[in-house]
gemmi code that builds the backbone of each chain (N, CA, C; Angstrom):
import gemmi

chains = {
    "A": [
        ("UNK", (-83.088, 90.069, -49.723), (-83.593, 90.808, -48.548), (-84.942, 91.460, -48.868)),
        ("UNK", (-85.104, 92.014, -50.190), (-86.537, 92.787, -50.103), (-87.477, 91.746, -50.337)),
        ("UNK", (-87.199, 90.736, -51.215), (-88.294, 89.627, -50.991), (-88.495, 89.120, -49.937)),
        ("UNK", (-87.687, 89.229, -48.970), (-87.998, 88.112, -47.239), (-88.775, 89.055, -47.022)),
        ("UNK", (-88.592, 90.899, -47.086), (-89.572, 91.898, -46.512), (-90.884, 91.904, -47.040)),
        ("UNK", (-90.689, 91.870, -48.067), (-92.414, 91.189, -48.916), (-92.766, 90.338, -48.103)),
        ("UNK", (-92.735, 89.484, -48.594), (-93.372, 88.164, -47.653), (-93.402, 88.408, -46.198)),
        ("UNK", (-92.425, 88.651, -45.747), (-93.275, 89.307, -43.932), (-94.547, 90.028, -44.181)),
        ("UNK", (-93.929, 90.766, -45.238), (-95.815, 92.239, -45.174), (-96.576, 91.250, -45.550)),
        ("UNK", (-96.544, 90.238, -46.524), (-97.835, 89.374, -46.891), (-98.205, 88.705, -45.285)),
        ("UNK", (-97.382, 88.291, -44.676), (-97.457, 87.113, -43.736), (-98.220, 88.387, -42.493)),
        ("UNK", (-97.656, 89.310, -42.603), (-98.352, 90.353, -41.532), (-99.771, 90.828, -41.691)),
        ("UNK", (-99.868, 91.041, -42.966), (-100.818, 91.608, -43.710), (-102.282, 90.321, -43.294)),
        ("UNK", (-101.899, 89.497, -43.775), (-103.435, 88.174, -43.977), (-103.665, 88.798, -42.701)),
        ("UNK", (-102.657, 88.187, -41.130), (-104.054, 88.074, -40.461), (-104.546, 89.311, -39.828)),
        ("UNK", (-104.158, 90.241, -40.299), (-104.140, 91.716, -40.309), (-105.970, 92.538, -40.530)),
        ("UNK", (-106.000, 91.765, -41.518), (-106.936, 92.135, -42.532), (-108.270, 90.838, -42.194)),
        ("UNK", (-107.828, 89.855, -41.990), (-108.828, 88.647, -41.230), (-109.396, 89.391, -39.900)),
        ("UNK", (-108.486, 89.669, -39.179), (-109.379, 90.320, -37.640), (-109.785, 91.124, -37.915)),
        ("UNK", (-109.588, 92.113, -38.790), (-109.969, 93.288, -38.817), (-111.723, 93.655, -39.040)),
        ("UNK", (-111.765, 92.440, -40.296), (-112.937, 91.411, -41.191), (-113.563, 91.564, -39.785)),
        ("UNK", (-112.890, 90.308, -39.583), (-113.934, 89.381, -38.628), (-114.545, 90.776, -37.637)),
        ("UNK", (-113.472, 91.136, -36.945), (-113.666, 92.265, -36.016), (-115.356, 93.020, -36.135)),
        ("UNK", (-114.876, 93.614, -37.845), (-115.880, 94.991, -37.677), (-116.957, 94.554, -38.129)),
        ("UNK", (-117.167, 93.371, -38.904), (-118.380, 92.455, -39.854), (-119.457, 92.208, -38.598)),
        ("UNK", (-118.910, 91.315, -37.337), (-120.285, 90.986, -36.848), (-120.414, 91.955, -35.129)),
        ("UNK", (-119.165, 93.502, -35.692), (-119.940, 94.429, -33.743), (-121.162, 94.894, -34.164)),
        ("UNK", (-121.822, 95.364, -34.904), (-123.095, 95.398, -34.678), (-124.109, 94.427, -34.910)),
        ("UNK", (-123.798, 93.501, -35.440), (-125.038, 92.362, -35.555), (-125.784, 91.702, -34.217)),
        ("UNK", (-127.044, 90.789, -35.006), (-128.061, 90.578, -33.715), (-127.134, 89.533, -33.101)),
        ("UNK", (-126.146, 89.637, -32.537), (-125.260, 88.328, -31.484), (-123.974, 88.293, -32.443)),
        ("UNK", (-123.519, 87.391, -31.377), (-122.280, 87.523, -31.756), (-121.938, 86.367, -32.552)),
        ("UNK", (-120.559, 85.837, -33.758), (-119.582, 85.231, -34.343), (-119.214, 84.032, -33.169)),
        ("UNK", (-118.367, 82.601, -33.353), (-117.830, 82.119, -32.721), (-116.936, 82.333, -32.086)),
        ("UNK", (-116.598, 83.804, -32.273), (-115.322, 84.161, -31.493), (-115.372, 85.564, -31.396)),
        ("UNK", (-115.826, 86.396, -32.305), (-115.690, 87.979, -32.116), (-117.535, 88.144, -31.461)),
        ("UNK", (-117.014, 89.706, -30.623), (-118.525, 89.932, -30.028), (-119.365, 90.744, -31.322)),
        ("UNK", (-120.532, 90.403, -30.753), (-121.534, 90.899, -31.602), (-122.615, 92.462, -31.248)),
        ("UNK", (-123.411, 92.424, -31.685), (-124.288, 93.896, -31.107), (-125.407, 93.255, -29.830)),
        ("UNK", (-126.408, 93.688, -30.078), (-127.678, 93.778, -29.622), (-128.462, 92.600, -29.779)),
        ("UNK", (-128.331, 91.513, -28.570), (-129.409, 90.176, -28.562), (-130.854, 90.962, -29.099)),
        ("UNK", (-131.684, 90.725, -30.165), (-133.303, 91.488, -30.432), (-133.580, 90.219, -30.815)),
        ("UNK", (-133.321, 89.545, -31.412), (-134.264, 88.812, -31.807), (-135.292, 87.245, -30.761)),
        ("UNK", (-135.977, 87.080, -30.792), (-136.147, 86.272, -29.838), (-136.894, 86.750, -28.909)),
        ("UNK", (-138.271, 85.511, -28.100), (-138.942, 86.254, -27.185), (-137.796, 86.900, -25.636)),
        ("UNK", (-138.630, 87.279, -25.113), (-138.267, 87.467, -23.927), (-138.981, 87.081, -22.702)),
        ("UNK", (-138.354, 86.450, -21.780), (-139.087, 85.688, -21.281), (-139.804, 86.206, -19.759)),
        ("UNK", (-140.275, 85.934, -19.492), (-140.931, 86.560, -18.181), (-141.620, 85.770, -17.354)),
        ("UNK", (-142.257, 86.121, -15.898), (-142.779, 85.131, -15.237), (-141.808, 84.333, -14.962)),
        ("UNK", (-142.203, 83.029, -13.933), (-141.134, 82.497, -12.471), (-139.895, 81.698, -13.598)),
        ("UNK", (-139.185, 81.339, -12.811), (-137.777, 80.812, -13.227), (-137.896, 79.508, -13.865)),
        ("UNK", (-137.811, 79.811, -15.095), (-138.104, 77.928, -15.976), (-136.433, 77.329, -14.731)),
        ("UNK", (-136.976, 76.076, -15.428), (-136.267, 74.451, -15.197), (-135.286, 74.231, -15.806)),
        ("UNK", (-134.069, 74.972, -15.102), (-132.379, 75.359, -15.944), (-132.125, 73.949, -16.288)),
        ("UNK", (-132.894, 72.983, -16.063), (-132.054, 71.716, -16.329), (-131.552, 71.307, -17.764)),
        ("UNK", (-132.934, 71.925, -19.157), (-132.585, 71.198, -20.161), (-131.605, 72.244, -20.851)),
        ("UNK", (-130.752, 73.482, -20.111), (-129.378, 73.826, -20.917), (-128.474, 72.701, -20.712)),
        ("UNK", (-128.316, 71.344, -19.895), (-127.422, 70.271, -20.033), (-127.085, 70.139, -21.531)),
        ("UNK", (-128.451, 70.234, -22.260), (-128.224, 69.814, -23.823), (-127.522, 71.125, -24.310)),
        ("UNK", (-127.750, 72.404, -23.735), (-127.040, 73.512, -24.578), (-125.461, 73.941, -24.812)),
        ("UNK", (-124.879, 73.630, -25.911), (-123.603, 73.744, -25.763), (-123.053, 75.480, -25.510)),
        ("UNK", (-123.569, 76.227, -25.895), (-123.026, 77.582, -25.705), (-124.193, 78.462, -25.811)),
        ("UNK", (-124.075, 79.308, -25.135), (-125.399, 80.467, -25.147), (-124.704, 81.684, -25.561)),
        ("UNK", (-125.764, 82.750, -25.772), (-125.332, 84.115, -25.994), (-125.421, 84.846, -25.508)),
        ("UNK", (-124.349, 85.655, -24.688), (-124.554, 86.702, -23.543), (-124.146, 87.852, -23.829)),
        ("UNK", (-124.688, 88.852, -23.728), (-124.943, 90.724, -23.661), (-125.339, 90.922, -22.532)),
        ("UNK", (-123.617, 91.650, -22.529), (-124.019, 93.018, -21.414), (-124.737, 94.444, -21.931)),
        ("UNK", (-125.259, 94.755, -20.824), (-125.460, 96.207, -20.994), (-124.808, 97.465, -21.426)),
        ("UNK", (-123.976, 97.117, -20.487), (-122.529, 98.057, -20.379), (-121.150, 97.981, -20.179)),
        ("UNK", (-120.082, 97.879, -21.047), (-120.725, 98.164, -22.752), (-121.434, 97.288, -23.368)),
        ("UNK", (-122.433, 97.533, -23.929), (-123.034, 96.808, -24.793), (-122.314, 96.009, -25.980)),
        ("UNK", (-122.345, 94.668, -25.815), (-122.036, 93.752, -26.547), (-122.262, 92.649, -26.142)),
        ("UNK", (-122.063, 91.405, -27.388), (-122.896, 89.976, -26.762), (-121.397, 88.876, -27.416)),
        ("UNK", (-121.506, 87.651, -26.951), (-120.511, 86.974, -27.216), (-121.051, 85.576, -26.863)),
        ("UNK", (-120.641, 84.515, -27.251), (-120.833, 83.141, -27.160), (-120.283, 82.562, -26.215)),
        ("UNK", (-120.616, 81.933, -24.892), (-120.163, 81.607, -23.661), (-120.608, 79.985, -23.599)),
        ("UNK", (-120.026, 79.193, -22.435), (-120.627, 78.235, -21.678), (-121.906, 78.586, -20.840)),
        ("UNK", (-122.021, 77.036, -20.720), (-123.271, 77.308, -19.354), (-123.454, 76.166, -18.825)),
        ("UNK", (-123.876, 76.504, -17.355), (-124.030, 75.067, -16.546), (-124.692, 75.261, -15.871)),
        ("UNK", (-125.818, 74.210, -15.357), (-126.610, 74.344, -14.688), (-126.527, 73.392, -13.143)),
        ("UNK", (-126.606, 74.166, -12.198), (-126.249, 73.590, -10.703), (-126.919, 74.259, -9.579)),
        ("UNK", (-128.127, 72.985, -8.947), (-128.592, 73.576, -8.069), (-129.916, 74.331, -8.259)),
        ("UNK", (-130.050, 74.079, -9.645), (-131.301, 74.703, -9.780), (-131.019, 76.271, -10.347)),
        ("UNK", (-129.935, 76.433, -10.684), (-129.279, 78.263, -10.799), (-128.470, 77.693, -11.959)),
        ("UNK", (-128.119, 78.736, -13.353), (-127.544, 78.769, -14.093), (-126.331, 80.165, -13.808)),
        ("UNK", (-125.251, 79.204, -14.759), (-123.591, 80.070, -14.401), (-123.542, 79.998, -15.604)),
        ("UNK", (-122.233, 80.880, -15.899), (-121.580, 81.085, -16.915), (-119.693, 81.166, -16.395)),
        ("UNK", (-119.371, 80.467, -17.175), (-117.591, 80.686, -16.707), (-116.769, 81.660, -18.062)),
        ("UNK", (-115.598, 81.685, -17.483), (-114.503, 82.565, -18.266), (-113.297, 82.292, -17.899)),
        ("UNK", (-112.609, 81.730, -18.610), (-111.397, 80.748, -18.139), (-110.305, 81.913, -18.725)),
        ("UNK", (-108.740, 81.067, -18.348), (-107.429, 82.090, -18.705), (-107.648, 83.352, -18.233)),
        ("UNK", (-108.527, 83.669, -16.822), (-107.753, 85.406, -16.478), (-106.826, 85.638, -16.259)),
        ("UNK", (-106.206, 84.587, -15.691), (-104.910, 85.107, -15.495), (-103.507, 85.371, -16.301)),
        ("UNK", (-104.156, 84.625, -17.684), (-103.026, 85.274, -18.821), (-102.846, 86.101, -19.419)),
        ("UNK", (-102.016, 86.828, -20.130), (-101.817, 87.951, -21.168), (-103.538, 87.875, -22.306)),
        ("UNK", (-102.978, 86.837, -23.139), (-104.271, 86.786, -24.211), (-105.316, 86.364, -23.248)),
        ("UNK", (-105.707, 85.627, -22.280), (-107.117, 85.840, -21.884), (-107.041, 87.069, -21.363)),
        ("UNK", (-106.691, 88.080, -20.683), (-107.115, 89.412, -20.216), (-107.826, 90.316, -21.840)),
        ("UNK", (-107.017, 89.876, -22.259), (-107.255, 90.088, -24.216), (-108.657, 89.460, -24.690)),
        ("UNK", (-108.792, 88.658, -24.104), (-109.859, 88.013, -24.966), (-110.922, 87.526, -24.319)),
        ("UNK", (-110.897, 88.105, -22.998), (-112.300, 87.586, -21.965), (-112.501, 89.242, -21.574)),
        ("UNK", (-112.273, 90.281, -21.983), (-112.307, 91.670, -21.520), (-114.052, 91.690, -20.803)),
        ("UNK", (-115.186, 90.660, -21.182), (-116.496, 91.127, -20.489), (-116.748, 90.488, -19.409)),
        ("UNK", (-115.157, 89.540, -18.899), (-115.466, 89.187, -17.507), (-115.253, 89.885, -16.639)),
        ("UNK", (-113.887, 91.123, -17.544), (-113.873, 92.126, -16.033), (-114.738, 93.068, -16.500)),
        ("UNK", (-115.555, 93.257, -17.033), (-116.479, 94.530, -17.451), (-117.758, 93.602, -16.970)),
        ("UNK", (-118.076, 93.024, -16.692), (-118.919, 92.147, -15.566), (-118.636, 92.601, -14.111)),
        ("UNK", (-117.239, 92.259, -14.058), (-117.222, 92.439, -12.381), (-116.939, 93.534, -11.942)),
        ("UNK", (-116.886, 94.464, -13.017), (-116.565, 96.129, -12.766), (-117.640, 96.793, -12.595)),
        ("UNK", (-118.527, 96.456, -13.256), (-119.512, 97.200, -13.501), (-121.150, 96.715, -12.881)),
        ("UNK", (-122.236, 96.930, -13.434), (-123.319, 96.461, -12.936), (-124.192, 95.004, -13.131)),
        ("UNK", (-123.035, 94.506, -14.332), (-123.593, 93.241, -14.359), (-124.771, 92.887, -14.875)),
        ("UNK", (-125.613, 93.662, -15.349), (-126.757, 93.593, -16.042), (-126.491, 92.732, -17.606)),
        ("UNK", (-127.250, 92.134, -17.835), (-126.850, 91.380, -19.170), (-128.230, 90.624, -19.405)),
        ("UNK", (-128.195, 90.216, -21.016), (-129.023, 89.274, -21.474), (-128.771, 88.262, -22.022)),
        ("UNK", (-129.709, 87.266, -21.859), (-128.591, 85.729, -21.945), (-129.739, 85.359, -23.345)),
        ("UNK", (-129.274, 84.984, -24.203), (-130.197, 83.940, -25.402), (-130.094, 82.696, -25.732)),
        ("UNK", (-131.161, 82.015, -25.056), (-130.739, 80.414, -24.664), (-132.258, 80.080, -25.722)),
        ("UNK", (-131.530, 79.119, -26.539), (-132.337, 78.594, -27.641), (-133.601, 79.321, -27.918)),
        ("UNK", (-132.912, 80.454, -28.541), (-134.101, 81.362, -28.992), (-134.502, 82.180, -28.277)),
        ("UNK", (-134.730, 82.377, -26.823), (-135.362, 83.216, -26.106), (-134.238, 84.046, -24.888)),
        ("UNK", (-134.652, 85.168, -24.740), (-133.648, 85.721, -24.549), (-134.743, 85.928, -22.656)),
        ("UNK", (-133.271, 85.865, -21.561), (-133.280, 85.826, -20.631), (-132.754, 87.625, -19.819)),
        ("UNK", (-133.271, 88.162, -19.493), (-132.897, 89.629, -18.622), (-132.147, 89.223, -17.325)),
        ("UNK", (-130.967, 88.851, -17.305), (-130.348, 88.798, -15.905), (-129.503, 89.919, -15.336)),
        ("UNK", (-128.888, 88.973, -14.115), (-127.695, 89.846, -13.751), (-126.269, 89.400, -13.215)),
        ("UNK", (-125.281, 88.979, -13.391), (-124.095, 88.476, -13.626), (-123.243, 88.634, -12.559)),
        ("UNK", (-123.706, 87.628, -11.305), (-122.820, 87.818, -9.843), (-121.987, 87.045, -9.744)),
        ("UNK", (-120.623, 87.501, -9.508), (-119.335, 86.473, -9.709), (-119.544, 85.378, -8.086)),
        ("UNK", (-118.974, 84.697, -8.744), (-119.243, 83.703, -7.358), (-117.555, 83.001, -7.293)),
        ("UNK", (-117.249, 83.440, -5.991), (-115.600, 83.297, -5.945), (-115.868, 82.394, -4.559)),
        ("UNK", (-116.414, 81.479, -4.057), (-116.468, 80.722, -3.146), (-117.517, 80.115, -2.893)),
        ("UNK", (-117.801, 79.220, -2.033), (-118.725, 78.332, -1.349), (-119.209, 76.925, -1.637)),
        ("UNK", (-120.274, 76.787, -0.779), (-120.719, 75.065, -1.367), (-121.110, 75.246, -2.825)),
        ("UNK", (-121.742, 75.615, -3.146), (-122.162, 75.250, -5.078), (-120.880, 75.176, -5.763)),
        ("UNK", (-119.718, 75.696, -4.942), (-118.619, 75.872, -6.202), (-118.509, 74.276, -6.951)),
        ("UNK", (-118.630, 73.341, -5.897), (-118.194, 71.722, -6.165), (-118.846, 71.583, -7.543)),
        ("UNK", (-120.690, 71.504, -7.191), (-121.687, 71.415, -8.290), (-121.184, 72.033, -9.568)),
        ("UNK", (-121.101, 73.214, -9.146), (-120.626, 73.682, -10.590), (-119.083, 73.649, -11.365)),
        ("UNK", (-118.583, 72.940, -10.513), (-117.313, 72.628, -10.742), (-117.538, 70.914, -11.821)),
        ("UNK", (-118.262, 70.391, -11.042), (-118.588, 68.964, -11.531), (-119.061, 69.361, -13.263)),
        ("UNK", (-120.260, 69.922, -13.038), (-121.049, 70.443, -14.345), (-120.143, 70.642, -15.424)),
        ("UNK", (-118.919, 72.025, -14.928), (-118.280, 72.496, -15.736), (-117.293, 71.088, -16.131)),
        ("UNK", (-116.858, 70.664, -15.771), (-116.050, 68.973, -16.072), (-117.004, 67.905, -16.874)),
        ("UNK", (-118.157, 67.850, -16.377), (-118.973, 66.843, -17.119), (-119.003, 67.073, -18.527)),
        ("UNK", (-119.899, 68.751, -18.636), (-119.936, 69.025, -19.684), (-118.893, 69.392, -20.976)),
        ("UNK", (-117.578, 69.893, -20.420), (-116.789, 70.061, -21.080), (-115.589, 70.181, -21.163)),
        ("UNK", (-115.544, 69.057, -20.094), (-113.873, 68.805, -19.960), (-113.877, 67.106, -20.040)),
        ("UNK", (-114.739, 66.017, -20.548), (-114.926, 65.185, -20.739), (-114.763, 64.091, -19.573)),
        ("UNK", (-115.546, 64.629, -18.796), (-116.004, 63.982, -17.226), (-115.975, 64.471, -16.201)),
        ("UNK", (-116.732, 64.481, -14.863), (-116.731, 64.366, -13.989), (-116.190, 63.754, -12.907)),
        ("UNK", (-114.844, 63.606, -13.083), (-113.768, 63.060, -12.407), (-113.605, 63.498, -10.892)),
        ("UNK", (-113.068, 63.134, -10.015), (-112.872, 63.588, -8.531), (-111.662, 65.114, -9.336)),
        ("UNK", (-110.308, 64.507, -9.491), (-108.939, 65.320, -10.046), (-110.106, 66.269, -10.568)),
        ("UNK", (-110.638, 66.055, -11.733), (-111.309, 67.275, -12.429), (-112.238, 68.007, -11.737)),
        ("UNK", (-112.763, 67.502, -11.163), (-113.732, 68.222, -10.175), (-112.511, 69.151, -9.036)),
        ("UNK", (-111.354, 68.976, -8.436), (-111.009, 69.773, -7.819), (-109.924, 70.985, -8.559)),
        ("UNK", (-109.822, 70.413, -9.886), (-108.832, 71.470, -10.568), (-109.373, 72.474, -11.038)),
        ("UNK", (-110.605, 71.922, -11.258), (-112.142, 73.167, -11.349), (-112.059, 73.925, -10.048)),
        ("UNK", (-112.427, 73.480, -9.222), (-112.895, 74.463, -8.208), (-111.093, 75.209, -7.754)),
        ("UNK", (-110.172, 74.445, -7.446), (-109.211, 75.158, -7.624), (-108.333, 76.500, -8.926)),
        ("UNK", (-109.435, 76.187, -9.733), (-109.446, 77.821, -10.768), (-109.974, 78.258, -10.299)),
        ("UNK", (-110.954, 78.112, -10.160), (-111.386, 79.224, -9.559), (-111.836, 80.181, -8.488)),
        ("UNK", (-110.578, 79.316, -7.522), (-110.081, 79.895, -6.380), (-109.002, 80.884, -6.121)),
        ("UNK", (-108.111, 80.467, -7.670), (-106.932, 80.777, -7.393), (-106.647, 81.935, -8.706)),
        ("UNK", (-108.442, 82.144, -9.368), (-108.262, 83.267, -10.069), (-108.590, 82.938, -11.575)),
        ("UNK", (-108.124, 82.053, -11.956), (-107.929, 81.547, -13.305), (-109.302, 81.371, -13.891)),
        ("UNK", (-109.906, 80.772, -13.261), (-111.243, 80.544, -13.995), (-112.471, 81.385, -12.833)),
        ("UNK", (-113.447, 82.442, -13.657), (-114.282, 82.962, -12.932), (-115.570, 82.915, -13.255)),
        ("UNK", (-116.247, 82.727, -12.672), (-117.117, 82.143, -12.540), (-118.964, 83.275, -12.385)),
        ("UNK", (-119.757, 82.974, -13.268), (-120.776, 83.972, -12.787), (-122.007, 83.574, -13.059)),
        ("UNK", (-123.180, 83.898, -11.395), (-124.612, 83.259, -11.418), (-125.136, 84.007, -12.343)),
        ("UNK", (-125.958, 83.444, -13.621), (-126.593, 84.367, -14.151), (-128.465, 84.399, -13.410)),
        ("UNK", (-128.081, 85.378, -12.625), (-129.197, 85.715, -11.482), (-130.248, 86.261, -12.097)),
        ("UNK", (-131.225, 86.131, -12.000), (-132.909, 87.242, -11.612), (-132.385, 88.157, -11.431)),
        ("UNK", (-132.567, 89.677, -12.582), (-132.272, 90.779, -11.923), (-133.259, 91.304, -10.712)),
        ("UNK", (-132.710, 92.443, -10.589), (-133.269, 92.752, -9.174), (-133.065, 91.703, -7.725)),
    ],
    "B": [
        ("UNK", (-89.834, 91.460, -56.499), (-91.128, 92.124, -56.835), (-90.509, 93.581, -57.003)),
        ("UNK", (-91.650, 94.441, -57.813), (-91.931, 95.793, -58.200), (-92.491, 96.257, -56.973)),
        ("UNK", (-92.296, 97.680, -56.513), (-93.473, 98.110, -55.236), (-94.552, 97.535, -56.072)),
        ("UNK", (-94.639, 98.629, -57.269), (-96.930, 98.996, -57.712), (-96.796, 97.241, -57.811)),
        ("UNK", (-96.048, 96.374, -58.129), (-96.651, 94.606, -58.719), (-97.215, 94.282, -56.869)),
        ("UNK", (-96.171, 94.895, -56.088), (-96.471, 94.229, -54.597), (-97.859, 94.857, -53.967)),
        ("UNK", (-97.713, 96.031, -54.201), (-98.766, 96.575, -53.769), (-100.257, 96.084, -54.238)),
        ("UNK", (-100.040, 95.728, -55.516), (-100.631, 95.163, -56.492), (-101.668, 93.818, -56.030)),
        ("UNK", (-100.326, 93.373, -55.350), (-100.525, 91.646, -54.941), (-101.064, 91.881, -53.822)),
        ("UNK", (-100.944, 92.476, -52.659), (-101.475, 93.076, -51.133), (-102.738, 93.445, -51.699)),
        ("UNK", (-103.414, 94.567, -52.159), (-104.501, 94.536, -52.461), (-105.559, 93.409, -53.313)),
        ("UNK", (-105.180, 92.294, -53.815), (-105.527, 91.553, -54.283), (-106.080, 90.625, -53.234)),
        ("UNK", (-104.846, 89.976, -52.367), (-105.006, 89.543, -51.186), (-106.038, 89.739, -50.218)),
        ("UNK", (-105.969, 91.076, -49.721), (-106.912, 91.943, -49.139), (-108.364, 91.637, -49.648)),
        ("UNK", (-108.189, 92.145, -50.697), (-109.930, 91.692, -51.060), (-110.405, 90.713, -51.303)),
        ("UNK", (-109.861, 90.343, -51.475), (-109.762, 88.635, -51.558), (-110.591, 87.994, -49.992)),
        ("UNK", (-109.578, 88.073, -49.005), (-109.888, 87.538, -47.413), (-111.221, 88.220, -47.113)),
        ("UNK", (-111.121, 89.801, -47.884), (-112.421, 90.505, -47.236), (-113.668, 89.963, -47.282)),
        ("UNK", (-113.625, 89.514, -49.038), (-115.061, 89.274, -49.696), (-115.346, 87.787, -49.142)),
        ("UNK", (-114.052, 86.787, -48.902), (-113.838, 85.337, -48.712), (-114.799, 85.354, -47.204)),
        ("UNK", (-114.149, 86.246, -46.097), (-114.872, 85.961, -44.760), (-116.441, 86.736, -45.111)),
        ("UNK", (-116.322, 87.784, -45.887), (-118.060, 88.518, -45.590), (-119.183, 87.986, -46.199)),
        ("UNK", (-118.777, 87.192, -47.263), (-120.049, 86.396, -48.339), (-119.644, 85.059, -48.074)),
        ("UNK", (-118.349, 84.378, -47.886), (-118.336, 82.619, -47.528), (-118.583, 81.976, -45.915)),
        ("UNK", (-119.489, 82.114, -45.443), (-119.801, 81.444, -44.075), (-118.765, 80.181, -43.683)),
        ("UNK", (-118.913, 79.568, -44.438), (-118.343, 78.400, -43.775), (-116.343, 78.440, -43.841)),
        ("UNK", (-116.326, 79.343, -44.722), (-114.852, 80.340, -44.697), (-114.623, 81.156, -43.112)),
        ("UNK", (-115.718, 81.717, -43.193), (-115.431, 82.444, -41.632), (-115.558, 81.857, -40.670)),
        ("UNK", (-116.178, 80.586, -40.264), (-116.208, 79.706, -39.444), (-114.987, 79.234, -39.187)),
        ("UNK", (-114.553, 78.686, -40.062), (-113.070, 78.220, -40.334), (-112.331, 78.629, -39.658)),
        ("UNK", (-112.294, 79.842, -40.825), (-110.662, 80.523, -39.938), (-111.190, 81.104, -37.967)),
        ("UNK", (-112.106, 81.393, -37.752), (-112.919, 81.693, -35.992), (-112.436, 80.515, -35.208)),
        ("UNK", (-112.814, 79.456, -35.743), (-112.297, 78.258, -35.496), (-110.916, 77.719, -34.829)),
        ("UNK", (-110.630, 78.516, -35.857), (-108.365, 78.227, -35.909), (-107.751, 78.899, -35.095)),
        ("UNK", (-108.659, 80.142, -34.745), (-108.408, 81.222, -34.046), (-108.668, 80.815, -32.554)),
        ("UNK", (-110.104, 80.203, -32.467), (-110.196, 79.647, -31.462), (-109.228, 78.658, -30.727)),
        ("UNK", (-109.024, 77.766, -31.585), (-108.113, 76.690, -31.175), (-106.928, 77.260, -30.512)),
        ("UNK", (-106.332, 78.379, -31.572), (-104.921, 79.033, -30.824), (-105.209, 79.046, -29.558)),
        ("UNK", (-106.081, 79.925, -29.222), (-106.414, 80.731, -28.316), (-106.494, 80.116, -27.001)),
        ("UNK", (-106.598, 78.935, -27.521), (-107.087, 77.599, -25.687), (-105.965, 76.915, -25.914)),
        ("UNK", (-105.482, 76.861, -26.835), (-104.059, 76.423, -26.671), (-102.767, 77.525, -25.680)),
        ("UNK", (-103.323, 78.449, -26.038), (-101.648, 79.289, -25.677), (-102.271, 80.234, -25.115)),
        ("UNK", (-103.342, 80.898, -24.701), (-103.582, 81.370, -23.566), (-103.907, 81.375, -21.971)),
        ("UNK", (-102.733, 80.209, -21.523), (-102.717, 79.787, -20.472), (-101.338, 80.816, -19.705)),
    ],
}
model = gemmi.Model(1)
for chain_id, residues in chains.items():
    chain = gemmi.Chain(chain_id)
    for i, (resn, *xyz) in enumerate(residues, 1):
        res = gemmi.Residue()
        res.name, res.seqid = resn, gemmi.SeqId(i, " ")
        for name, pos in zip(("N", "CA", "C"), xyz):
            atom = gemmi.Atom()
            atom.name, atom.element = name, gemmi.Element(name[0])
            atom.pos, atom.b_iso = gemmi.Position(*pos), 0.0
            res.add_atom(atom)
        chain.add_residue(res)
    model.add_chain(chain)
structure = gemmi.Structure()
structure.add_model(model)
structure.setup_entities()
């Protein structure tokens, strides 16, 4: 019996001490880990003047997004539709995604201000959930092309049906102001 | 085991994972990784 209790504390202990790692190692750094959030996007120009040509994030597999408030940055999708770039956040509606997407509702709670760092250069937006309309298709397609391994009709409506029905949410990363 | 041998072995452990994820990159990738995977697996 006290050895099975050992070995639980070992077995409790690793990943105990791994999140904890991972956790506190990269909250203040310039961006975030593949999975834990990070500090303060600084590095990198900032970009200014009219709206570049969202087209060549097709090639970008994940960008880096910081909010304002609270301040922190994390590694997201992105798709481009319509000439407007999104960002999604899938599993709200589960236990561990409420756990582990916490800056989609601190997005839609709050003011939405954020900075996006797309190959090097960092973007000043603002993060408007988009829970309906015609673009949903487009960006429904995008989100399937790019990373659900096609653009299928089925995939194209199980997309837009997340994120109708809650599960997957969805946000323009807009021109502030 | 002894407590001080267990305790012994827990702190060994410990620093071990600490120094493994803060100085081995491609260690912390790894395990982010695994973590990830869970995570799209079973957070549906």
């Amino acid at each position: 019996m006290r050895i099975l209790l050992q070995i639980i504390g070992i077995l409790l202990l690793i990943p105990a001490v791994t999140l904890a790692t991972l956790r506190i190692a990269k909250m203040d750094g310039d961006g975030p880990s593949i999975l834990f959030p990070g500090g303060r996007l600084v590095a990198g120009d900032l970009h200014s003047g009219p709206e570049p040509d969202w087209s060549f994030t097709d090639k970008v597999p994940v960008i880096e997004l910081q909010l304002e408030d609270p301040m922190a940055s994390r590694r997201i999708f992105i798709m481009e539709s319509g000439g407007k770039v999104y960002v999604p956040s899938g599993y709200m509606r589960s236990f561990l995604g409420r756990l582990w997407k916490d800056w989609a509702f601190q997005a839609d709670a709050g003011d939405g201000l954020a900075v996006a760092r797309i190959e090097g250069v960092r973007y000043e937006r603002q993060l408007i959930r988009v829970l309906d309309g015609p673009e949903l298709q487009g960006i429904a397609a995008k989100l399937a092309d790019k990373y659900s391994g096609g653009a299928t009709p089925e995939a194209i409506a199980a997309g837009v049906e997340s994120v109708q029905n809650g599960d997957t949410w969805i946000f323009e990363l807009a021109p502030r102001g | 085991m002894k407590t001080r041998n267990y305790l012994i072995l827990c702190g060994v452990i410990s620093i071990s994972l600490v120094l493994g994820l803060l100085f081995v990159p491609a260690f912390s990738d790894l395990v982010e990784q695994v973590i990830l995977l869970f995570l799209s697996t079973n957070a549906r």
